[in-house]
MIVEXLUM-978432 format. One record per residue: x, z, y of N, C-alpha, C, O in turn; residue in one letter. Coordinates in steps of 0.1 Angstrom, whole numbers, plus 5000, padded with zeros to 4 digits. Atoms other than C-alpha are relative to their C-alpha. Example, Ala and Ser with C-alpha at 12.3 -4.5 7.8 and 13.67 -1.06 7.14 Angstrom:
500950004988512350784955500950005012501950075012a;499150004989513750714989499250085011499750095022s;
// end
This chain:
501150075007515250544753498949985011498650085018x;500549994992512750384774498250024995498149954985x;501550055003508550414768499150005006498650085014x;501350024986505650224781499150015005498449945012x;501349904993503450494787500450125000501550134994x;500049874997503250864794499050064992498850194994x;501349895005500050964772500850104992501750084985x;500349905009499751284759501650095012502050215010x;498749894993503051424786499849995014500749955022x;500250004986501151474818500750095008501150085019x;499149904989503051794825501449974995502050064990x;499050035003505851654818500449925013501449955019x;500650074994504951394841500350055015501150015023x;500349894988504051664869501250084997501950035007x;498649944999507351874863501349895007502149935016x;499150074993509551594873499449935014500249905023x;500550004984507551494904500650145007501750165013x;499749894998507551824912501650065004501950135014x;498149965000511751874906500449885008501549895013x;499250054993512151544925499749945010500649925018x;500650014990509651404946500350095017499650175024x;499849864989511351594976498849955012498350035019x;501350094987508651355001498250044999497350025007x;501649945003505351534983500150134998501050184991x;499749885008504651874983498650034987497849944985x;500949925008502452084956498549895003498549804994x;500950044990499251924974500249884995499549864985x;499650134997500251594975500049974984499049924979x;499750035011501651584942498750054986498649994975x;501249985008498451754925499049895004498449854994x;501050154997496151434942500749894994500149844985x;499750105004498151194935499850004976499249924968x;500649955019497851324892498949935004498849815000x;501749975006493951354898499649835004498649775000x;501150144996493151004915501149844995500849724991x;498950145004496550764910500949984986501249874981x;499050055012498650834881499149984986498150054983x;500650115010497650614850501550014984502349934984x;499249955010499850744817500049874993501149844987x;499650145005499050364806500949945002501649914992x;498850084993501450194826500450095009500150105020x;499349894994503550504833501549974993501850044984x;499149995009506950384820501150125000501050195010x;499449854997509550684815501549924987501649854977x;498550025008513350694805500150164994500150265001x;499949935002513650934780501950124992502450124981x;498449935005517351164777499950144999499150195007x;500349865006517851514758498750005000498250025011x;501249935004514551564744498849995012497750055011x;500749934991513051514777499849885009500849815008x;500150084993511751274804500650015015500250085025x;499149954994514551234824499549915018499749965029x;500250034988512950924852498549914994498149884982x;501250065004509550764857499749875011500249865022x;500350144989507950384870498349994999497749964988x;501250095002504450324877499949895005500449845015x;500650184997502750004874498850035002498250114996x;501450025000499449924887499849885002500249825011x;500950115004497649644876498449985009497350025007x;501050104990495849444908499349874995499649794985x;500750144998493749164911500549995017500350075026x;499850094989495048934940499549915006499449805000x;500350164999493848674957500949925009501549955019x;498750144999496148364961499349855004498649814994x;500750144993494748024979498750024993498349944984x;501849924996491148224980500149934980499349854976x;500950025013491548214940500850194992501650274997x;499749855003492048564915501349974993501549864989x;499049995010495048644897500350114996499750205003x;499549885001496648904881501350045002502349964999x;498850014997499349094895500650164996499750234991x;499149905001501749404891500550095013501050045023x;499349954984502649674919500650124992500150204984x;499649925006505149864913500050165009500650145020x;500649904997504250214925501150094999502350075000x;499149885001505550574919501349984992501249934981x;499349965009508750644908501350125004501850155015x;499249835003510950964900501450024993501449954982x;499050025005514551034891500350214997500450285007x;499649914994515351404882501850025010502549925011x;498950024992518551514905501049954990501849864990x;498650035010520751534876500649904993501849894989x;500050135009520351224859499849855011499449745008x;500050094988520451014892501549895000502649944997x;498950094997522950724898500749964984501849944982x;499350045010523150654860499149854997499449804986x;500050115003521150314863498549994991498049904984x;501449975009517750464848498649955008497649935002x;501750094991514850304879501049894996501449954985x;499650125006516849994870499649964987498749874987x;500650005014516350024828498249975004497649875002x;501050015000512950094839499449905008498349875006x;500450154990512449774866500049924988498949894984x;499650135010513649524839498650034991497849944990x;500749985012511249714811498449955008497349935002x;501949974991507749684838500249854999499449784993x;500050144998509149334846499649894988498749814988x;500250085015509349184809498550054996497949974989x;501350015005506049314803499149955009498149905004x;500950094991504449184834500349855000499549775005x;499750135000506348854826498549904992498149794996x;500950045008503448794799499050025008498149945006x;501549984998500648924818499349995017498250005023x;500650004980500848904860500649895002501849884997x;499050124995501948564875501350075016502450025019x;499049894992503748854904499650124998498550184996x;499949834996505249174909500150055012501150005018x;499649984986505249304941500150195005499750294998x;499349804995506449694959500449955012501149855015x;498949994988507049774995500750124999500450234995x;498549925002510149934997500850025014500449955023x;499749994991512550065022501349974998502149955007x;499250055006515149974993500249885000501449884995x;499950105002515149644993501149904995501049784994x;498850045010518549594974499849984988499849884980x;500550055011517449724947499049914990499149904978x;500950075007514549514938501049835003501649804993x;498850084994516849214954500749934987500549814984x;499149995014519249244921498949944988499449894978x;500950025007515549184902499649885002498949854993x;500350134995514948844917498650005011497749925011x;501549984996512248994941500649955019501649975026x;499650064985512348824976499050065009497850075006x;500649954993511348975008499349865006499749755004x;501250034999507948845023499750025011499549925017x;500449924986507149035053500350164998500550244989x;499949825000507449385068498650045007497649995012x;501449895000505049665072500850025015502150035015x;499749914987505349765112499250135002498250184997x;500949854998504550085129500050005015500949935021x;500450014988503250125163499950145004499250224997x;500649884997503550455183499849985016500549925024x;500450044988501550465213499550175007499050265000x;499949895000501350745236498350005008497649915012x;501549974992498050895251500049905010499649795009x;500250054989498350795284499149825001498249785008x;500350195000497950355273498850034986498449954978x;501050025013495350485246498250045006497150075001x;501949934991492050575273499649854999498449865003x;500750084993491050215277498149974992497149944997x;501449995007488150215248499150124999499650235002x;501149935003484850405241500050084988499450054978x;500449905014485250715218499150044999499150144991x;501249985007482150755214499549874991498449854985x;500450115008482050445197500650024986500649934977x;499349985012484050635169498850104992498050155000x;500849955009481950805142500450084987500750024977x;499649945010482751105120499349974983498650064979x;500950025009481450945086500749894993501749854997x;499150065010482550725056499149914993499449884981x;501550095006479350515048500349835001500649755010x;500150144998479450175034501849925004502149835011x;498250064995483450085038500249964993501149884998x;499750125006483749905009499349905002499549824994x;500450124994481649635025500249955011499849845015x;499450044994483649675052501149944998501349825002x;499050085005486649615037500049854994500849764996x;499850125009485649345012499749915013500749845013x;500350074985484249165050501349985004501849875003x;498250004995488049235062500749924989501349824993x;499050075004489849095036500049844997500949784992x;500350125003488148755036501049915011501349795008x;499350064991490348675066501749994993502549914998x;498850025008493548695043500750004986500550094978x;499650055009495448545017501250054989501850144995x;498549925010498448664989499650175001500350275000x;500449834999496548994992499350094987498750044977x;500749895015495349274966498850015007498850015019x;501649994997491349294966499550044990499249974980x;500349895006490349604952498649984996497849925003x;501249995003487449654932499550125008500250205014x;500549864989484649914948500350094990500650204996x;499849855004485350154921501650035004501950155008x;498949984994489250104930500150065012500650175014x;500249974981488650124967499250154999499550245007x;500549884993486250424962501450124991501450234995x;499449915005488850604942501350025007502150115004x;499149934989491450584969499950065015500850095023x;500549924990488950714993500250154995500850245000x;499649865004488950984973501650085001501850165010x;498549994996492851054970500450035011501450115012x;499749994988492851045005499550115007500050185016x;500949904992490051255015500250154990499750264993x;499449855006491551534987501550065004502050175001x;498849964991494651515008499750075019500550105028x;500749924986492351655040500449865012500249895024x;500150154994492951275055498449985008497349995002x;501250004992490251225083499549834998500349744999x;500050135000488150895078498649995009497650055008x;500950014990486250755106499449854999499549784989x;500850095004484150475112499749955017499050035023x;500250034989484350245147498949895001498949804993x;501150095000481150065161499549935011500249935021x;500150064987479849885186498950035010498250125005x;501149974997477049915211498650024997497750085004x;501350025006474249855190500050084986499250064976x;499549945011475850085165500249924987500049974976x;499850065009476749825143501550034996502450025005x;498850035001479849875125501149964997501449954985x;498750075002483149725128501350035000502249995008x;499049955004485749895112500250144999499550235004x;500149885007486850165097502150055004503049985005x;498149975003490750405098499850134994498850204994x;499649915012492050645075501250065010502150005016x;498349884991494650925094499750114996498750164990x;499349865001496151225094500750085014501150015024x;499449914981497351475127500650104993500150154983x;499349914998500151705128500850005011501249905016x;499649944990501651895155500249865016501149815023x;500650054990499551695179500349825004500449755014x;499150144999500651345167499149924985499249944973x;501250085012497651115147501149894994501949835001x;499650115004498950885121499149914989498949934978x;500850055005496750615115500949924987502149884988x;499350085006497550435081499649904991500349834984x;501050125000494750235075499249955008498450025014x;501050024987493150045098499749864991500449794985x;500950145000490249765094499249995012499050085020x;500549964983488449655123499749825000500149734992x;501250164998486249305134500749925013500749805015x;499750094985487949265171500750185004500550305000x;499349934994490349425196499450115003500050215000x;500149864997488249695208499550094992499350204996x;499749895008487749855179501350075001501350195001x;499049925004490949955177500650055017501550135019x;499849904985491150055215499050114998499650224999x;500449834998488250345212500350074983499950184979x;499649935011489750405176501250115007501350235004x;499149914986492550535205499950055010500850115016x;500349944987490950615231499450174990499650294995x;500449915004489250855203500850124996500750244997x;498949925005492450955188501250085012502150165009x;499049954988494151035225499250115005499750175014x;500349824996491851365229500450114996500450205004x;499949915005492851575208502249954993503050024987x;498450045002496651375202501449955011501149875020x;499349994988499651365225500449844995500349785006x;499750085004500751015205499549944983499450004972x;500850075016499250765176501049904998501549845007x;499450045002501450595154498849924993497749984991x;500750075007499450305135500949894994501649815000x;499250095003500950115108499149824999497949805000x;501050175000499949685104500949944997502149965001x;499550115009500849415083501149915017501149925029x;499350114987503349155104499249905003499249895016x;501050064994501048955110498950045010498349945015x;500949914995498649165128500750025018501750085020x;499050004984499549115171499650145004498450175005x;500349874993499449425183500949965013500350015022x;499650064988501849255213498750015007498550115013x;500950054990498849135229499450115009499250115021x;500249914992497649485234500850085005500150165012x;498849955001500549645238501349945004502250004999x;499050085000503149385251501650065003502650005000x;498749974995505849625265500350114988501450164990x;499549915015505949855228500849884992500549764993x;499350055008508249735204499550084991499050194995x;500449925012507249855169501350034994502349974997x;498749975011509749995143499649904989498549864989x;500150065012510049795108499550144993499850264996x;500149875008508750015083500249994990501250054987x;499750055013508749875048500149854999499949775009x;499950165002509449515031499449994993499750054983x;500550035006506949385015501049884986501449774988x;498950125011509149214978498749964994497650024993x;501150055012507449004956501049904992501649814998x;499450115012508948824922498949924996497749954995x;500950125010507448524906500450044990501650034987x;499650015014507348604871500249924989501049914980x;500250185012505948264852500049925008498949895013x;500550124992507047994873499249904990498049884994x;500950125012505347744847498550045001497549965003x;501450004999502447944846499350005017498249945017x;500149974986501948004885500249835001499449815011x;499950184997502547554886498750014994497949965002x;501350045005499347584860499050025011498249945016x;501449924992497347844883499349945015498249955019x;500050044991497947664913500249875004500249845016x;499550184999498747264907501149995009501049925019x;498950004986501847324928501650004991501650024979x;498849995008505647314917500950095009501550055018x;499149924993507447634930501050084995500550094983x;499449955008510147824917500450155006501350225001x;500149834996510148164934499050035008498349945012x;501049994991507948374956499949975014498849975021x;499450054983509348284991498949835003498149795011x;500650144996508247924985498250034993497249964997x;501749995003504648054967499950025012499749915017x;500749964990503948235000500249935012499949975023x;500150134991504547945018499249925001499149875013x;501150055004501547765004498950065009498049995012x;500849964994499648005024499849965016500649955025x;500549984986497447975053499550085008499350085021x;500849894990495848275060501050104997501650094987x;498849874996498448615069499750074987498950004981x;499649935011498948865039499450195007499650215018x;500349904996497449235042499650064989498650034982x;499849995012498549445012500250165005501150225000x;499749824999498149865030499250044993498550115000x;501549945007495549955009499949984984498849934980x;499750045011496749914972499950124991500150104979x;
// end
């Protein structure tokens, strides 16, 4: 049986993270409760007496040829071991999908799966890259132009995202509530500026055993993001930084190759309505995101 919420069975909720999330520990899995999970749009398959897999939805605002929409991301989800490979995140894709059919013109998830959403009518879009760059090519900027402090970053961001299109554009209480999330996970967030202390950009990381991984980055011009590394090459032997495909990191960087990291999918759910929203005639998402002119930048959701 499937149902399209979770109220009232948070530890129920949290026991199957817990039993299956093998990628979060204790930590992880208690932040994510207190700042991201939403029992509204928590759908859950339920067998013996008990919630056997779970799907979140989170309900974005987009912007699409610089206009708003509403959209669907499909988020967490959890299988216990035992009840695995019977076809249960599937039941639950279809059930998020038919209700987003009525209410988001897309659904979208980056995935590493990209089959299974595939089977759902969701078409790949772009990939998420990763950049690992070692000390040595990371001295050429001013760390002192980096700033231990967290002031004012959603007027950074909302500034950043004006340059791109088919993207999620967080409200400030959204955006401040995944500051939080992040900085209850001991995530370091800094703040890069320029001579005149003005600032132009902001990154969100994490360091273990002597290896920073940035996994937000916003930023006005290339050298931010050189003393964002020159800052992160004191105290790190190598920085991995993830960025939309669109995003040249070539230019600084010409002789690194990045790895792929994730696929950005996205379904059209109402083509009819998506022809109203946009005076256009398209019949999936491949050919929506074709319409666009400005690059896509969706790490921050």
């Amino acid at each position: 049986m499937i149902c399209h919420n979770s109220v009232g069975y948070d530890a129920q909720i949290k026991d199957l993270l817990i039993k299956s999330a093998f990628n979060m520990d204790k930590k992880e899995i208690d932040a994510w409760i207190k700042y991201q999970y939403d029992p509204q749009h928590m759908f859950c398959f339920w067998q013996n007496d008990k919630i056997t897999s779970c799907l979140q939805v989170t309900k974005r605002t987009m912007m699409f040829l610089d206009r708003q929409m509403h959209v669907s991301v499909i988020g967490m989800a959890a299988t216990l071991p035992d009840y695995r490979q019977r076809k249960q995140f599937s039941n639950l894709l279809d059930a998020a999908i038919s209700q987003a059919t009525y209410n988001d013109l897309l659904t979208i998830t980056y995935t590493n799966m990209p089959k299974l959403f595939e089977a759902k009518s969701f078409q790949h879009i772009s990939n998420t890259k990763e950049y690992w760059i070692g000390a040595p090519l990371c001295r050429s900027g001013n760390p002192y132009h980096v700033k231990q402090k967290a002031e004012n970053l959603y007027t950074l961001y909302f500034q950043f995202m004006q340059y791109f299109d088919g993207s999620i554009l967080l409200s400030e209480d959204e955006f401040n509530k995944l500051i939080q999330y992040h900085k209850s996970l001991k995530k370091s967030i800094v703040t890069m500026v320029n001579e005149d202390k003005q600032p132009k950009g902001f990154a969100i990381y994490s360091t273990k055993d002597n290896q920073a991984h940035v996994e937000v980055l916003v930023y006005f011009d290339s050298q931010a993001i050189q003393d964002l590394l020159s800052y992160l090459s004191i105290n790190n032997e190598v920085t991995s930084i993830l960025i939309s495909e669109s995003e040249r990191f070539d230019k600084l960087f010409p002789l690194h190759f990045p790895r792929t990291d994730k696929k950005l999918m996205v379904r059209l759910n109402n083509y009819k309505l998506f022809d109203k929203f946009s005076n256009t005639n398209v019949r999936n998402a491949k050919t929506a995101y074709e319409l666009l002119e400005k690059p896509t930048w969706n790490h921050f959701q």
